[in-house]
N, C-alpha and C positions, 0 to 999 in steps of 0.2 A: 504493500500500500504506500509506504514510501516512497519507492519510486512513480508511483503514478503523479503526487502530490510535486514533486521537483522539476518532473518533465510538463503538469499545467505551469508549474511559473516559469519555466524556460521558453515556454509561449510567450508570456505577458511580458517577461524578458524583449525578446525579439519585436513584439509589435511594438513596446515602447518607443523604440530607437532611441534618441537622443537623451527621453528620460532615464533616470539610476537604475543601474540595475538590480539595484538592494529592493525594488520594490517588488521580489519576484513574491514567490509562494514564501509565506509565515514557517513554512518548514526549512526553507533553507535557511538556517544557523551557524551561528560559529559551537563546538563540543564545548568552546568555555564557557565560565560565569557572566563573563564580557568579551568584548568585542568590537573595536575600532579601527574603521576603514576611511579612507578616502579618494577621492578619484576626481582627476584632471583633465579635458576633454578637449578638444578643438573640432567646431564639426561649420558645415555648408546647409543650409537649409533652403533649397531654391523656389518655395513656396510658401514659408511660413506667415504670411498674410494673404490663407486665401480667401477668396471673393472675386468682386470684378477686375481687379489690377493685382495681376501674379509679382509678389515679391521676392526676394532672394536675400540672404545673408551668409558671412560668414560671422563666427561667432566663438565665446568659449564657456565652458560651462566647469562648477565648481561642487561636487557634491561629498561630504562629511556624513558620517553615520554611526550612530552605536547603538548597539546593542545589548542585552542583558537577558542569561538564562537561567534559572532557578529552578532545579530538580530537587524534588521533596520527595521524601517516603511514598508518599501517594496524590503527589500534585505538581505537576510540571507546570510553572510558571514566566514568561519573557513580554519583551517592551525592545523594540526597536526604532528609532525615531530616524527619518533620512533628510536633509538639505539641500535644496538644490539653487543655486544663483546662475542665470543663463545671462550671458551678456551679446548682444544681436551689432554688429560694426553699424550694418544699414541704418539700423534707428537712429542710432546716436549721431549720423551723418545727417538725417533729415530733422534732427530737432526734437524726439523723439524722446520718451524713455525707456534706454536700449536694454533696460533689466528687469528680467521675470525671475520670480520667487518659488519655490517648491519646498511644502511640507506633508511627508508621510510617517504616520504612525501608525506602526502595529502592535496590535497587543493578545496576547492568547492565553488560552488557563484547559489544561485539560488535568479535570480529578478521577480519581477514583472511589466510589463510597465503601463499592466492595466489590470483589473479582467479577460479579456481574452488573452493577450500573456504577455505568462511566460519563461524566459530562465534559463537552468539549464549546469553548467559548471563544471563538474570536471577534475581534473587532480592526479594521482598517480606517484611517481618517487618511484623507489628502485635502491638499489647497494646491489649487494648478490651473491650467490651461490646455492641457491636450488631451483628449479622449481616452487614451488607452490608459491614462494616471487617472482620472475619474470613474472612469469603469468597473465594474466589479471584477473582482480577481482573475474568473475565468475570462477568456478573450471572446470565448462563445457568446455569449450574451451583452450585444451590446446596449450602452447606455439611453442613446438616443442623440449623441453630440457627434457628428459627422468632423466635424473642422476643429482646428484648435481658434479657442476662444481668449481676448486680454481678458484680466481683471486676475481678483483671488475667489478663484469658483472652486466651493467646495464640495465633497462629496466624503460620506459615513455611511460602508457595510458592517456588519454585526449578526452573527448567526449564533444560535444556539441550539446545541446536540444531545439528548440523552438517550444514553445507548444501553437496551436490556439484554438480557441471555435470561431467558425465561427457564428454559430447558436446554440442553443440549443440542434441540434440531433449530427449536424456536425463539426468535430474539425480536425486538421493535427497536427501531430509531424514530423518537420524537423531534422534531426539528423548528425551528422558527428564527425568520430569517427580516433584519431589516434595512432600507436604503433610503438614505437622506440625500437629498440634492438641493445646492441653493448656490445661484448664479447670480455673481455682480452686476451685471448689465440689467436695467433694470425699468421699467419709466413709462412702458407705454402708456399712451390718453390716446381720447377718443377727439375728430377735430367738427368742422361743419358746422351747421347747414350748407351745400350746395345745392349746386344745380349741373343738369349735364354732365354727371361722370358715374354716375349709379345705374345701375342695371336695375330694372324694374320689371316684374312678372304679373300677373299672366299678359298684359294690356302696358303700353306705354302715354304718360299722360301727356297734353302738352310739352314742347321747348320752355325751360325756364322757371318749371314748377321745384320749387325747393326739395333738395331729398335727405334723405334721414343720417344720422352722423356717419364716421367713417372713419378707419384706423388713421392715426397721424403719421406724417409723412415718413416714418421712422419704421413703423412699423412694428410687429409684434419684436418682443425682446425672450431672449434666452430665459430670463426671470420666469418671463411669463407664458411662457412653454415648458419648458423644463423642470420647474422646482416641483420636487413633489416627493412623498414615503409613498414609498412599495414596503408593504409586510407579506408574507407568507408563513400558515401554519400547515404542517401535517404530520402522516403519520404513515411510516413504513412495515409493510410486517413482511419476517425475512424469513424464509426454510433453510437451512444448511444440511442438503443434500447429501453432499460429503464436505471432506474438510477443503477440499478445492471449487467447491458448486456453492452458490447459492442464490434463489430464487426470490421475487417479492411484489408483490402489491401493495398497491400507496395510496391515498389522499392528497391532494394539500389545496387549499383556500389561499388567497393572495385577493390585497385590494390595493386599489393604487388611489392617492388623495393628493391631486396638483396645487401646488399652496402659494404661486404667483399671488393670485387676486387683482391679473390683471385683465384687459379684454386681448383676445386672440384672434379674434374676429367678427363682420358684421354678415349679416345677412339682410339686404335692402327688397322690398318690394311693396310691388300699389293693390292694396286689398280695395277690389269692385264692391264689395258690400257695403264697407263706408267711404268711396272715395276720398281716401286717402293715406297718402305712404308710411309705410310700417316698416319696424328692424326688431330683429333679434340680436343680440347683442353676445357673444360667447366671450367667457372668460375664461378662467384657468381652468377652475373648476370643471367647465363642461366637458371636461376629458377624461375625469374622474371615473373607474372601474370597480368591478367585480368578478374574478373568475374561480375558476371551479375547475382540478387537474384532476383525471383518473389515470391509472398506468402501471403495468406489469413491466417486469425485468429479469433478467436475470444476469449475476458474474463469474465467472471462470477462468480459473488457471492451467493453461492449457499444461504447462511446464511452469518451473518453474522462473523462468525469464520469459514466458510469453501471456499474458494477462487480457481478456476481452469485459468490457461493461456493453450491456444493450438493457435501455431503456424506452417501451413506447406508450402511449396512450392520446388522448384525446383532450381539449383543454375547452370551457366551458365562458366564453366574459361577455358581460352586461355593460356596458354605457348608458348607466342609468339614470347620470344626471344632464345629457344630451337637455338644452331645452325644449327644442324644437322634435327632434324624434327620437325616441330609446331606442340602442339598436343592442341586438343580440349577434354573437357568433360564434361556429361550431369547428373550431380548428384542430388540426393534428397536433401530437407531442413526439417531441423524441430526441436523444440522449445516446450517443452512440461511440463508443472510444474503444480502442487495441493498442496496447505498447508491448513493445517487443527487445529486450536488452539483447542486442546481439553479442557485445562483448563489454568486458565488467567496465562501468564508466563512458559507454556510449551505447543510445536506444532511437530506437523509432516512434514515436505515436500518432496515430491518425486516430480522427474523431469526424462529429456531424451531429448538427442540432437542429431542431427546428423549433420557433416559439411564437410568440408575439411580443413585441417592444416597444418602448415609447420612440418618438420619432421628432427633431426637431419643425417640422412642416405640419402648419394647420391654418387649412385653406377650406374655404365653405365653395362650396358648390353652387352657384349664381343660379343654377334652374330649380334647384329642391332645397338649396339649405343645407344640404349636409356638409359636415364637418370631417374633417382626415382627425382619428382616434387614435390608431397607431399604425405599425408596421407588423407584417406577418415575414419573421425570415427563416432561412435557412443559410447553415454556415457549416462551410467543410475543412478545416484546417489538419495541417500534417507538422509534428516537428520531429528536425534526426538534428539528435548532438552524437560530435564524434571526437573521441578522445585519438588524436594521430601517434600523440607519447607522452609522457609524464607532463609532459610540458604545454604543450599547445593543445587546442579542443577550441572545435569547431561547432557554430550550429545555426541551422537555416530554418528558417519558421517560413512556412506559406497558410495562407489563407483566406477563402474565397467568400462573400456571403451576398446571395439572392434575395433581396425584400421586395414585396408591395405595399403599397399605402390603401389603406382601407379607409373608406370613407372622401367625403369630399371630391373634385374634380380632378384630383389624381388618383380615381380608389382602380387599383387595378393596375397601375404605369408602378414601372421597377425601377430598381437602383440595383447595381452590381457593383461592390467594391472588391477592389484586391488587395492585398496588401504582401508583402516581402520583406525578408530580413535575413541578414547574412552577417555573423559576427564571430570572428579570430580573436582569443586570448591568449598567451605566450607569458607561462610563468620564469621568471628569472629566479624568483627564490621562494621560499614559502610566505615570503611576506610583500613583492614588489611583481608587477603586473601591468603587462602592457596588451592593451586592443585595440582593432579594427573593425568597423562599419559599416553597412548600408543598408537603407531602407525606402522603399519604394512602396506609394500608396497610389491608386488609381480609381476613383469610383466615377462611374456612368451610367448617368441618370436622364431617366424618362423624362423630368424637368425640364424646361429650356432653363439655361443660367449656371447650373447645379455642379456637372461634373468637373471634375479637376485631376490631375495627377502633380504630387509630390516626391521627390528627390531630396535624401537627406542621408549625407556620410560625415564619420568621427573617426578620430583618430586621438587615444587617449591612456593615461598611467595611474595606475592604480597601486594605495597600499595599503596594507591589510597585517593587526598586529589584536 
């Protein structure tokens, strides 16, 4: 199980790119009590303002870390805090302020009360700006932040695990899982009255008849898209087959509550009944959830370095506070990974998910009103680290993910992103470490505007005591 846990953060590793790479999985620790690193970086980012004008930097980055682990009789206890200061040339040439901030903490507590219930508690805080540092740990599920965003946009995951052994054959894991999102950028208002720029339905009235407010020139803000807790609870019940099988059927409940409190959008039109124009108004809120996951599984060890999970089921959510119309949907689940250690210190993992996500696009639909709720994706990624000799280890993360936008006047138009990574470390001693870079991001999207491709290499020394 170890190894499955080091090979998901060597994902989150790779798609970071220029972010630390202390922010991998909470299992990768140092054996000691403590633990202090730090790392030097010089890297090219030929996109990092994207939008309508592609910008480019060269740039260097400074990240410090410590660590602390506390093994007790029957309570493993650590806190890792990481730093990051990015310095951008481009900025500071235009006047800019050429310096971004990064703070990650991790913290975890796994007890034991007795040989059969075990509780496992982590929690991740960040302050940042690039998607794959705000995201939750695994790379499968994304956040909803396409782009890297300025400000200090924070994000808090927190799970909580209690693991039974009933019997011998039969165990439950109890689970419940939370995520905080709260974006600097912030402000939308509503602007108007106009005239002649509103779409109006069924019947168009007069030139020049005044029409109902309308997002300001600014438009909806990350605040007010994005802020929101996701909770999930459930409940897993597990067979162990044999001491290498095990079987399970699950529950779990999740509600999502967007805590902007700003408007997201309008919906303008001329109701014939009373001659005269009417708007719906959507806020945060109106994208607020409810769903409902059912799903069997099974894991196995094929060998002992070769490991399969398949999980699948069906997932159940309500948009229940739509003003305008509640909508329901019946989507698949699935949960799918294989890692394979071919040789001790180098593995293969491939994986595949599919879910639904928050999406930063929420656009109404000018003929009916509706609103885009989220995205329905699926994500295939593969990662191989390769140890060449004591010294150097290699490792390429790819990863592909397919979304639609449901709802709204994009429900059905996709977005396909790629993303790559490629990164050489070269130990010189057990405490001094030198690496290499790249990463390549490419999404293309159904949208006019939308898509982009990012290019970004580092070259940087790391030390580690």
């Amino acid at each position: 199980m170890k190894k499955f846990f080091v090979s998901a953060g060597m994902v989150a590793i790779g798609a970071a790119g220029l972010q630390s790479a202390q922010a991998a999985s909470l299992d990768i620790v140092s054996p000691k009590a403590w633990n202090v690193s730090a790392s030097l970086r010089g890297f090219y980012d030929d996109n990092y303002n994207i939008g309508s004008t592609k910008q480019g930097s060269f740039g260097a980055e400074v990240s410090p870390s410590i660590s602390f682990n506390v093994p007790l009789k029957q309570t493993d206890i650590g806190m890792r805090y990481t730093y990051g200061l990015y310095y951008y040339q481009d900025r500071d040439s235009l006047g800019l302020n050429p310096f971004d901030q990064t703070h990650q903490v991790d913290v975890w507590l796994d007890h034991s009360f007795t040989e059969r219930w075990k509780l496992n508690i982590t929690d991740n805080f960040d302050v940042g700006q690039e998607p794959e540092l705000l995201g939750p740990t695994s790379s499968a599920f994304p956040n909803g932040q396409q782009f890297r965003v300025e400000g200090d946009n924070i994000a808090n995951h927190a799970t909580v695990t209690l693991n039974t052994d009933w019997t011998r054959q039969f165990s439950t894991a109890l689970h419940y899982a939370n995520s905080f999102y709260d974006y600097q950028k912030s402000g939308a208002t509503l602007g108007g009255p106009v005239s002649g720029v509103v779409t109006i339905l069924p019947n168009n009235p007069p030139n020049g008849v005044p029409g109902p407010n309308f997002l300001s020139a600014g438009g909806a803000t990350y605040a007010g898209l994005l802020n929101r807790v996701e909770q999930s609870v459930g409940l897993d019940l597990q067979w162990h087959f044999r001491q290498d099988t095990m079987g399970f059927v699950g529950y779990s409940f999740s509600w999502v509550n967007y805590t902007g409190n700003e408007p997201i959008g309008v919906y303008n039109y001329y109701a014939l009944d009373t001659a005269s124009f009417q708007s719906v108004i959507y806020r945060s809120d109106s994208r607020d959830s409810l769903s409902h996951y059912g799903f069997v599984g099974v894991q196995h060890s094929f060998t002992g370095n070769l490991t399969a999970a398949v999980k699948g089921g069906v997932s159940y959510s309500d948009s229940y506070n739509d003003p305008l119309q509640q909508t329901t949907s019946l989507s698949p689940y699935a949960d799918l990974s294989v890692t394979y250690t071919y040789i001790p210190g180098s593995y293969v993992q491939l994986g595949f998910t599919h879910d639904i996500n928050a999406t930063d696009i929420a656009t109404v639909d000018s003929n009916n009103g509706s609103l885009t709720q989220y995205q329905e994706s699926s994500v295939l990624y593969a990662d191989i680290n390769h140890r060449f000799n004591p010294k150097l280890v290699g490792t390429i993360i790819g990863r592909c993910q397919y979304s639609t936008y449901q709802g709204g006047p994009n429900s059905s138009i996709s977005d396909t992103d790629y993303n790559l990574g490629v990164n050489l470390n070269y130990s010189f001693t057990t405490h001094f470490s030198a690496e290499l870079g790249y990463n390549f991001d490419d999404l293309i999207s159904g949208i006019d505007g939308r898509s982009y491709t990012r290019n970004r290499v580092y070259l940087g020394l790391s030390a580690n005591y």
